[in-house]
VOKE-562389 format. One line per 3 residues: number of its first residue (from 1); for each residue x, y, z of C-alpha. Coordinates in Angstrom, 2 decimals, always signed. Layout:
REM residues N
NUM	X/Y/Z | ... .
***
This chain:
REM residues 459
1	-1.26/-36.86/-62.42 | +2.45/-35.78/-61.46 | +3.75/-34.40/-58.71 .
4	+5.58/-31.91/-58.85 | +7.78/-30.99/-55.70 | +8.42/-27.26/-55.07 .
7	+11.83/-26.73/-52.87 | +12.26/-22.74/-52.05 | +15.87/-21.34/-51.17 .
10	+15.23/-18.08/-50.47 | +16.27/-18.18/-47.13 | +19.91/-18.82/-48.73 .
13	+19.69/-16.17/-50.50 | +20.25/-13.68/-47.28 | +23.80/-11.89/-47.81 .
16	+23.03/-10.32/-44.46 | +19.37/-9.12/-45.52 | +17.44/-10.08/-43.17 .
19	+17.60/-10.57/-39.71 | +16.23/-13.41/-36.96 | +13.09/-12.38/-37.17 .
22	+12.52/-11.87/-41.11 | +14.20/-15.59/-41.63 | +11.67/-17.26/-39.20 .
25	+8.99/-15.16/-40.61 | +9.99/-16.23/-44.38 | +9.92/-19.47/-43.24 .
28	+6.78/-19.34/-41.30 | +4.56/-17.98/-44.36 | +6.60/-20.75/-46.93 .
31	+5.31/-23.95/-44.72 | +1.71/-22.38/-44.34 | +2.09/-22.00/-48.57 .
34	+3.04/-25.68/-48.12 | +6.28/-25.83/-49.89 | +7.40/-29.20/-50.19 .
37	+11.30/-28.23/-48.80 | +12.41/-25.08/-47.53 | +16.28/-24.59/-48.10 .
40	+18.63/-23.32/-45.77 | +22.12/-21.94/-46.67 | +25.33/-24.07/-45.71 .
43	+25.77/-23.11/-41.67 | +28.47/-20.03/-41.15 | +27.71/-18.42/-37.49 .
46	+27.00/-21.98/-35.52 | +25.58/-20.17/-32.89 | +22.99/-17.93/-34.23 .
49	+22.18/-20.32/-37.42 | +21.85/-22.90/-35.68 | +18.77/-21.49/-33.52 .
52	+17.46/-20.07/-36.47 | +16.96/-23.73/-37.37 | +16.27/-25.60/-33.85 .
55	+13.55/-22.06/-33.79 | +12.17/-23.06/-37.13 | +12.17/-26.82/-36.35 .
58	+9.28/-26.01/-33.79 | +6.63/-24.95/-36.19 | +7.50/-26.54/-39.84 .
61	+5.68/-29.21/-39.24 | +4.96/-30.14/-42.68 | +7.34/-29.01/-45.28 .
64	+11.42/-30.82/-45.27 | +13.76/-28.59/-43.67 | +17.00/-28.85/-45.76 .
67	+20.45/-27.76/-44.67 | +23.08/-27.00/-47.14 | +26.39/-28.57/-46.61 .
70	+30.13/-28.57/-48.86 | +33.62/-28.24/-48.74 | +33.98/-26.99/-45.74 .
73	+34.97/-30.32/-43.75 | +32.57/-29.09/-40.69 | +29.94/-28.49/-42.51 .
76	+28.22/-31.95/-42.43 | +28.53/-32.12/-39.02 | +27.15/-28.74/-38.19 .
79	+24.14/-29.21/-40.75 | +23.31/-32.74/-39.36 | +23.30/-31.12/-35.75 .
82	+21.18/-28.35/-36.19 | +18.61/-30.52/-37.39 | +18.20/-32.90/-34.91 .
85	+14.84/-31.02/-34.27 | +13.73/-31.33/-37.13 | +10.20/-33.57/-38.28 .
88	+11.39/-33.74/-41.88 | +14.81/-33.14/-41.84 | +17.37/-33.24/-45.30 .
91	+21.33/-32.37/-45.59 | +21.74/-31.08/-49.00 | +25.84/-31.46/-50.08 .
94	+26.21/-29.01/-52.71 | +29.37/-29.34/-54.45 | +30.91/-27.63/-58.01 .
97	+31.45/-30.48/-60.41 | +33.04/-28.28/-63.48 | +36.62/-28.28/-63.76 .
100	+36.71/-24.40/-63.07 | +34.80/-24.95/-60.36 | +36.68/-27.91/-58.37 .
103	+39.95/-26.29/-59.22 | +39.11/-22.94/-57.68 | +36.09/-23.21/-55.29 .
106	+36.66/-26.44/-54.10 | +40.39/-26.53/-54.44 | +39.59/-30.13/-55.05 .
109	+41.20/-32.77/-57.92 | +38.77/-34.81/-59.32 | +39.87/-37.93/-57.66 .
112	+39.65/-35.71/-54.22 | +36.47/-34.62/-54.95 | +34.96/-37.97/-55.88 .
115	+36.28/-39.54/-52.17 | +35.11/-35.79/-50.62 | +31.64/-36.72/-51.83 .
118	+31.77/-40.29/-50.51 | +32.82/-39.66/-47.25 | +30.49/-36.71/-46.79 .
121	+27.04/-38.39/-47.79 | +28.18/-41.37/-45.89 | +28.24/-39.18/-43.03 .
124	+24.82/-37.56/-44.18 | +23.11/-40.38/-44.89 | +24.04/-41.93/-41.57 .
127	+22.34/-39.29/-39.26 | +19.43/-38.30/-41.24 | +16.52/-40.14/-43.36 .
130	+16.85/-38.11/-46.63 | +20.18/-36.88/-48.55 | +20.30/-34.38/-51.26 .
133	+23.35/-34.79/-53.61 | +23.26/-31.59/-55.43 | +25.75/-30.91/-58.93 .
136	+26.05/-27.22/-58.74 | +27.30/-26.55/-61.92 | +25.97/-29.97/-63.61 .
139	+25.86/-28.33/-67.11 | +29.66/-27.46/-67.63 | +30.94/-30.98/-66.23 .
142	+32.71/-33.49/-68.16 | +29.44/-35.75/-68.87 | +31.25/-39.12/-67.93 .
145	+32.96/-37.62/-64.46 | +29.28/-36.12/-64.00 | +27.87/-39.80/-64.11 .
148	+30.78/-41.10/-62.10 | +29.55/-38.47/-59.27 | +26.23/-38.49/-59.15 .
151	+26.74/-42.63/-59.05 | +29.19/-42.18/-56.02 | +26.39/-40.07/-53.72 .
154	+23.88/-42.79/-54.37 | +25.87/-45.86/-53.55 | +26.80/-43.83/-50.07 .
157	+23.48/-43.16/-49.62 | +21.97/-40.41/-51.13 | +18.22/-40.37/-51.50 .
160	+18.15/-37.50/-53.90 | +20.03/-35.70/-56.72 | +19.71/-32.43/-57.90 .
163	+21.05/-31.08/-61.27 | +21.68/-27.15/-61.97 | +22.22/-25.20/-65.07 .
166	+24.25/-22.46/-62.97 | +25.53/-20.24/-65.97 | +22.44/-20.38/-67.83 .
169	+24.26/-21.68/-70.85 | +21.51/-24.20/-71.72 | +18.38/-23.19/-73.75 .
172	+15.18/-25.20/-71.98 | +15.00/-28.23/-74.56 | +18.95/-28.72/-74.65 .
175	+18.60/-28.79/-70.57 | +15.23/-31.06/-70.81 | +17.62/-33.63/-73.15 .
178	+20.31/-33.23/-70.31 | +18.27/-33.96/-67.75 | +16.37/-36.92/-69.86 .
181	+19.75/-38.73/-70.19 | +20.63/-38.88/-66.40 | +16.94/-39.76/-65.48 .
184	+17.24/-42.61/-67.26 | +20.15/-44.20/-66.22 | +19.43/-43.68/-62.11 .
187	+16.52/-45.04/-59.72 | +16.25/-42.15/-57.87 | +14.21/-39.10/-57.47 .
190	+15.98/-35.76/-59.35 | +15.24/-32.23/-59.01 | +16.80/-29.08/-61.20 .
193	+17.64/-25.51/-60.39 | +17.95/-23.29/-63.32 | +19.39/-19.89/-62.80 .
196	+17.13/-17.21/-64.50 | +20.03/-14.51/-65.97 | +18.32/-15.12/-69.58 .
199	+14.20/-15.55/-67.76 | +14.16/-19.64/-69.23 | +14.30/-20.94/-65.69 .
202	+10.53/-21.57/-65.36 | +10.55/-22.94/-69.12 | +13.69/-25.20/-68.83 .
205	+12.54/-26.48/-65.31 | +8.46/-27.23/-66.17 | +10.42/-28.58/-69.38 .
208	+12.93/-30.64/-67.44 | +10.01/-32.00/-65.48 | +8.28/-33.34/-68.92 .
211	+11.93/-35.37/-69.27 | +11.18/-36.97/-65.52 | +12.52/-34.76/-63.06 .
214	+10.14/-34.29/-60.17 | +11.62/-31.07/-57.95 | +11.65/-27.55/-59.29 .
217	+13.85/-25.56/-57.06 | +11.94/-21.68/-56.93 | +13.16/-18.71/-54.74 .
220	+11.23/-15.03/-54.53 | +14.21/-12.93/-54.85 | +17.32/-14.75/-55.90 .
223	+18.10/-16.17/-59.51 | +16.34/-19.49/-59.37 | +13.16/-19.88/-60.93 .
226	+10.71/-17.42/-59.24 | +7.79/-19.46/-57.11 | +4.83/-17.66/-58.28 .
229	+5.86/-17.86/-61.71 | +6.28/-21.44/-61.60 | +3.16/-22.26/-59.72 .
232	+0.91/-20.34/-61.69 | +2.54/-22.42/-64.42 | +1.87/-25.71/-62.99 .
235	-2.14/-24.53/-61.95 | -2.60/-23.00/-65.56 | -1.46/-25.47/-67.64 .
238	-1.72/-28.37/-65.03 | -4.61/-29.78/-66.63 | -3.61/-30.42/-69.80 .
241	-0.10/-32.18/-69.04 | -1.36/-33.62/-65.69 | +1.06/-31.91/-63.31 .
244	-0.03/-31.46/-59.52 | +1.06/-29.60/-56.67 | +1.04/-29.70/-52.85 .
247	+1.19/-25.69/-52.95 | -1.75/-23.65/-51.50 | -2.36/-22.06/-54.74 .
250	-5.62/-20.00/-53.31 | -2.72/-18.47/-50.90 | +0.16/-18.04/-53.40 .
253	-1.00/-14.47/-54.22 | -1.49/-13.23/-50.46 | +1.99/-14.71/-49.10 .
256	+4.37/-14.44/-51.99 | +3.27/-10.75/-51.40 | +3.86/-11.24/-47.75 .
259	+7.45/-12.76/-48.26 | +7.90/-9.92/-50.45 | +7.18/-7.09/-48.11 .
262	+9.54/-8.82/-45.77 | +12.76/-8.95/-48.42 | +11.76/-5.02/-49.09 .
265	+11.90/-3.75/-45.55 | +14.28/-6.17/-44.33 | +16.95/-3.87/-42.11 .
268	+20.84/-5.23/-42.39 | +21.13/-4.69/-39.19 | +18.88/-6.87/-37.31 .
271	+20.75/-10.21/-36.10 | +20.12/-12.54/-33.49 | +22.06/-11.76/-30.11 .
274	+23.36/-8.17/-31.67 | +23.24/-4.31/-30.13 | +19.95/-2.84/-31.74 .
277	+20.89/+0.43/-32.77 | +19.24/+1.26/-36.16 | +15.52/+2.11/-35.78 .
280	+13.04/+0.17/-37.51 | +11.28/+3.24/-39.74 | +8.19/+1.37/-40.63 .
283	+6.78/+2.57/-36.97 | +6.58/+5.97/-36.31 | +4.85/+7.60/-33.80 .
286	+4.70/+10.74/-31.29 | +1.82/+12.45/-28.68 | -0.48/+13.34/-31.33 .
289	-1.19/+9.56/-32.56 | -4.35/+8.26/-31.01 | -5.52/+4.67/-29.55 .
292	-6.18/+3.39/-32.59 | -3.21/+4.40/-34.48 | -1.11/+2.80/-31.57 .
295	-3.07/-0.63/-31.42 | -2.86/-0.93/-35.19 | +0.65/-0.36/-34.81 .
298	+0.69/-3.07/-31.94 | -1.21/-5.63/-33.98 | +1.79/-4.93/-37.08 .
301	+4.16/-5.63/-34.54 | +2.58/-9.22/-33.95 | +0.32/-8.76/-30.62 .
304	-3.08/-9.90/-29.92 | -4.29/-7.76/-26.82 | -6.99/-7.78/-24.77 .
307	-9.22/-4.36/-24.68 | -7.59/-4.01/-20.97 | -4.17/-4.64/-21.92 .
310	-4.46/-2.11/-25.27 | -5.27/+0.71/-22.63 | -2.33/+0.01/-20.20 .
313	-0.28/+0.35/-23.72 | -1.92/+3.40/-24.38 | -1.13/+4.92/-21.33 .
316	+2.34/+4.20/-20.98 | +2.55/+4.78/-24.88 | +1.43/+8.55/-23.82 .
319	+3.95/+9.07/-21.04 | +6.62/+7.98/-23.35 | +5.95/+9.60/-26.29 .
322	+6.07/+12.50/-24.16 | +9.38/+13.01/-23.88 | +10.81/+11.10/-27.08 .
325	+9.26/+9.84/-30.67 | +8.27/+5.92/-30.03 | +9.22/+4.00/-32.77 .
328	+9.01/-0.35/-33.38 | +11.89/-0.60/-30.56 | +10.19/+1.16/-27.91 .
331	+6.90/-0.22/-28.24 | +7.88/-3.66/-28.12 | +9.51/-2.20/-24.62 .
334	+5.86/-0.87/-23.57 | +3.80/-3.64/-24.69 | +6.65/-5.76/-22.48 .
337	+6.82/-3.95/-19.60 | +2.55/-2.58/-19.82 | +0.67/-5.44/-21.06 .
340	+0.02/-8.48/-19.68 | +0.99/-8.06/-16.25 | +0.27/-11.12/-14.10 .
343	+1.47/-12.45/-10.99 | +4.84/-14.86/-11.62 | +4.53/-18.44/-11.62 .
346	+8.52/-18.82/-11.48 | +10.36/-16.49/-9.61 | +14.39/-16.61/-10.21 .
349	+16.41/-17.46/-7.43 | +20.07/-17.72/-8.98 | +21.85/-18.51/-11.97 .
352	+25.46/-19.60/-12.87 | +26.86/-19.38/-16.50 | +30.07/-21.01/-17.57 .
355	+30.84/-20.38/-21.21 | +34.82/-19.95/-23.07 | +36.27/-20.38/-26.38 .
358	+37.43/-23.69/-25.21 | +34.43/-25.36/-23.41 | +30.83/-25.19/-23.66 .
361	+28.53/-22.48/-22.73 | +26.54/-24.08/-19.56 | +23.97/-22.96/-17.75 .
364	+22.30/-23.87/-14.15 | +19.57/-21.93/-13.00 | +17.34/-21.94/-9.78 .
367	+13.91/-20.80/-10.27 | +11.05/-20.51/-7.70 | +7.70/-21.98/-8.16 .
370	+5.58/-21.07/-5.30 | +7.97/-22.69/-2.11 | +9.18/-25.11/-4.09 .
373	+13.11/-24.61/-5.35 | +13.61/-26.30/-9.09 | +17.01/-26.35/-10.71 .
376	+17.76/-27.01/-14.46 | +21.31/-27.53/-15.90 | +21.58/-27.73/-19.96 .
379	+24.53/-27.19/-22.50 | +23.84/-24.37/-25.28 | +25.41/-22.80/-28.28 .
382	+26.34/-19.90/-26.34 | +25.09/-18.57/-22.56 | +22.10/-16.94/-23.42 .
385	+21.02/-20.38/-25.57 | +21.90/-22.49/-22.44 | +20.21/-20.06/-20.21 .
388	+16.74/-20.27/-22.40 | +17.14/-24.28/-22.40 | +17.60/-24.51/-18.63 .
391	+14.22/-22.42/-17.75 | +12.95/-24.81/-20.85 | +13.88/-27.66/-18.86 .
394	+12.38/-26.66/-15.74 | +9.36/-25.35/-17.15 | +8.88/-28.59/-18.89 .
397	+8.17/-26.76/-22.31 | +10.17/-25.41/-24.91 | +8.55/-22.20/-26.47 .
400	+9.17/-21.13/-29.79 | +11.41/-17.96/-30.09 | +10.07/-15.23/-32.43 .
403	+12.51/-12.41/-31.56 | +15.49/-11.70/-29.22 | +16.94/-8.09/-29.21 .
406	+19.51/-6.41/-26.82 | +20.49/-2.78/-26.42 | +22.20/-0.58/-24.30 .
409	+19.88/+1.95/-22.08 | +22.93/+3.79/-20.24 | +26.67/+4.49/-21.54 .
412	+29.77/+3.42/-20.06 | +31.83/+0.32/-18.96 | +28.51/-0.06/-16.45 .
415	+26.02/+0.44/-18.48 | +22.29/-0.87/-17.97 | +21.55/-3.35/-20.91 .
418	+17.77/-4.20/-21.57 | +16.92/-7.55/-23.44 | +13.18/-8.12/-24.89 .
421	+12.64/-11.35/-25.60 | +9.43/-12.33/-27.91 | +7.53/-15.91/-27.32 .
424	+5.06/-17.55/-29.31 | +2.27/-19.71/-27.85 | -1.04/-21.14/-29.51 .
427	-0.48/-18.14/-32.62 | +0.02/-15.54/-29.84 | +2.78/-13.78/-29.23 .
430	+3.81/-12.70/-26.13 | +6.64/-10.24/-24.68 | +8.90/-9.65/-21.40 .
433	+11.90/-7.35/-20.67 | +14.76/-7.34/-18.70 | +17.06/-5.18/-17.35 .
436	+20.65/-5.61/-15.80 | +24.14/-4.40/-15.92 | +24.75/-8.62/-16.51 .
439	+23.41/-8.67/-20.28 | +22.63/-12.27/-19.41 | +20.89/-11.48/-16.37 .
442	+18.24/-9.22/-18.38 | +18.40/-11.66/-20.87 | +17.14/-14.33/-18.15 .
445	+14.78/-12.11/-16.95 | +13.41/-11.55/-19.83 | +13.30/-14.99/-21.05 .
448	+11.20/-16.07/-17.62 | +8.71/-13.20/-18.07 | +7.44/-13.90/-21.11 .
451	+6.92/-17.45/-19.72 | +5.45/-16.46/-17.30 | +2.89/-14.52/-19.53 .
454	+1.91/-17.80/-21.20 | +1.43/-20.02/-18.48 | -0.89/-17.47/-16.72 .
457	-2.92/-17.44/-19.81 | -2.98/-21.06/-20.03 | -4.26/-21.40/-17.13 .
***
């Protein structure tokens, strides 16, 4: 039987779709489908997509995490970094190989582009176990400079190739024969992404795999071959051409549906470490709702609570709604600030934050753990991340981030700003809330109460 690898990439399909939350969610329900490699888009923000990946690093266990990586000279570095977390981790270097597309993407000669490639996967290949050398437009190159390329990545150390039909010009045996031909002349494992303007991606990729290549590259709402279509492919006619899969196929139904939700109610203008000011309308509730309309709401917001914790949120859901309409935003604040209250484990003594456009954001903070002082010092991608990795350090654990969100609660050049900052321990989720005119004060506070939360129920 053959194995057929499944890498999705439709994380990198974002364009500012979804935010923090939706990406780690995507990615949560794509490792429990067991995808063989989830892709990630070529780093832009370094900050904020680079926790998105450290985050994600925590809990795909399984599945490759693959970071794209071009032109850009940074970009190696910053994909190789982010990964560092990683258990499986791949840089994929995706570069244009048609004239068209070196002259004006890349900017790039051929001769350029040939040394850009060596240099780059040398780099790769260097830091990281497994490199992806990826042709994206494979089908419009010269066939002899193709050749020349593809032989340059794997002589500096690429572990992979991946060919793609970008313009759809190719009908599915013509692309099979393509693929065929570079198959056979390389000792290396090959993959193929087929864009579906003309609906032959599924065809020309389960076709391409019958000519030897062994990864179909899939996505649920970009132009790659769609995922469910192509697993149902592989489990219907899987039998009778002896192709495999590591996919969950008895869960393919229930998360592609899942993943699907997400991309439809995904809000533009959630972000990690952004203002929250657009409401989340899928929550939507006033006075008249009852208990059970609240903890359903609750439990579609992520949290398992105890019968004594769902009242407190009931009651302080009532004096709320009360004077305003409670929507996802303010009941994450009342199941922060209601449920869950127990006594702290670390209280916070001090904190110092360095951070400028021309050194690193640092962080040393002082926490209290009964009469005992503990100090951690760590370097972040910005104050808030150095902040979260100090109390990691001191704590001794590093908890996986499901959600950050900060907003203004007052107006003016003093305003109050309130953080909520969303933990996940042992599948539970778990909340706490700061406030402070020092938005990385409340984000601190935060930060250590929803510790605090977890090590109390630990214990």
């Amino acid at each position: 039987m053959k194995q057929i690898k499944f890498a999705d990439s439709t994380l990198c399909n974002d364009s500012g779709v979804y935010g923090f939350k939706e990406k780690l969610e995507i990615a949560r329900q794509l490792e429990k489908l067991r995808v063989d490699i989830i892709e990630l888009p070529e780093i832009v923000n370094v900050t904020a997509d680079s926790l998105l990946i450290r985050t994600a690093s925590s809990f795909v266990k399984n599945s490759v995490l693959s970071v794209g990586c071009g032109i850009a000279p940074d970009s190696v570095d910053n994909a190789i970094t982010s990964l560092s977390a990683a258990s499986h981790p791949r840089v994929r270097f995706e570069v244009p190989l048609s004239p068209v597309g070196m002259e004006y993407l890349a900017k790039k000669k051929p001769d350029k582009m040939i040394e850009w490639i060596k240099s780059g996967v040398v780099k790769a290949a260097s830091c990281v176990p497994e490199v992806e050398f990826c042709a994206v437009d494979a089908t419009r190159a010269d066939p002899e400079y193709l050749i020349s390329a593809i032989r340059t990545a794997i002589e500096a150390g690429a572990t992979h190739i991946c060919v793609c039909d970008s313009a759809a010009e190719m009908l599915s045996d013509d692309f099979a024969s393509f693929v065929s031909s570079l198959v056979e002349q390389f000792d290396v494992p090959f993959g193929v992404r087929c864009s579906n303007q003309n609906g032959l991606a599924v065809a020309s990729s389960a076709l391409a795999v019958k000519a030897g290549a062994e990864t179909i590259k899939t996505d649920l709402s970009g132009e790659a071959a769609p995922l469910s279509v192509a697993a149902t492919l592989v489990k219907n006619c899987g039998g009778r051409y002896s192709f495999q899969t590591n996919l969950s196929l008895t869960e393919l139904t229930r998360i592609t549906k899942q993943i699907s939700w997400i991309t439809d109610n995904a809000q533009k203008s959630k972000s990690v470490m952004t203002l929250n000011t657009v409401e989340d309308g899928s929550i939507y509730l006033d006075a008249e709702d009852d208990a059970a309309a609240v903890n359903t709401a609750v439990a579609k917001l992520g949290y398992d609570l105890s019968e004594e914790d769902r009242k407190k949120v009931y009651e302080e859901f009532l004096r709320v709604a009360g004077k305003k309409k409670v929507g996802s935003k303010e009941l994450d604040a009342i199941v922060a600030s209601a449920a869950l209250q127990v006594p702290a484990t670390y209280r916070l003594e001090s904190y110092v934050v360095n951070n400028g456009n021309i050194i690193s954001a640092s962080a040393q903070i002082s926490l209290y753990q009964g009469e005992n002082l503990l100090q951690g010092v760590c370097i972040g991608d910005g104050p808030v991340d150095a902040a979260f990795r100090a109390i990691d350090q001191i704590v001794g654990h590093h908890y996986e981030l499901d959600d950050f969100q900060i907003q203004s609660v007052t107006e003016g050049k003093e305003a109050m700003g309130s953080a909520l900052v969303k933990l996940r321990a042992g599948g539970k989720l778990y909340s706490g809330n700061g406030i402070s005119t020092d938005i990385i004060g409340a984000s601190i506070r935060a930060y250590l109460s929803a510790v605090n939360k977890i090590i109390y129920e630990e214990a």
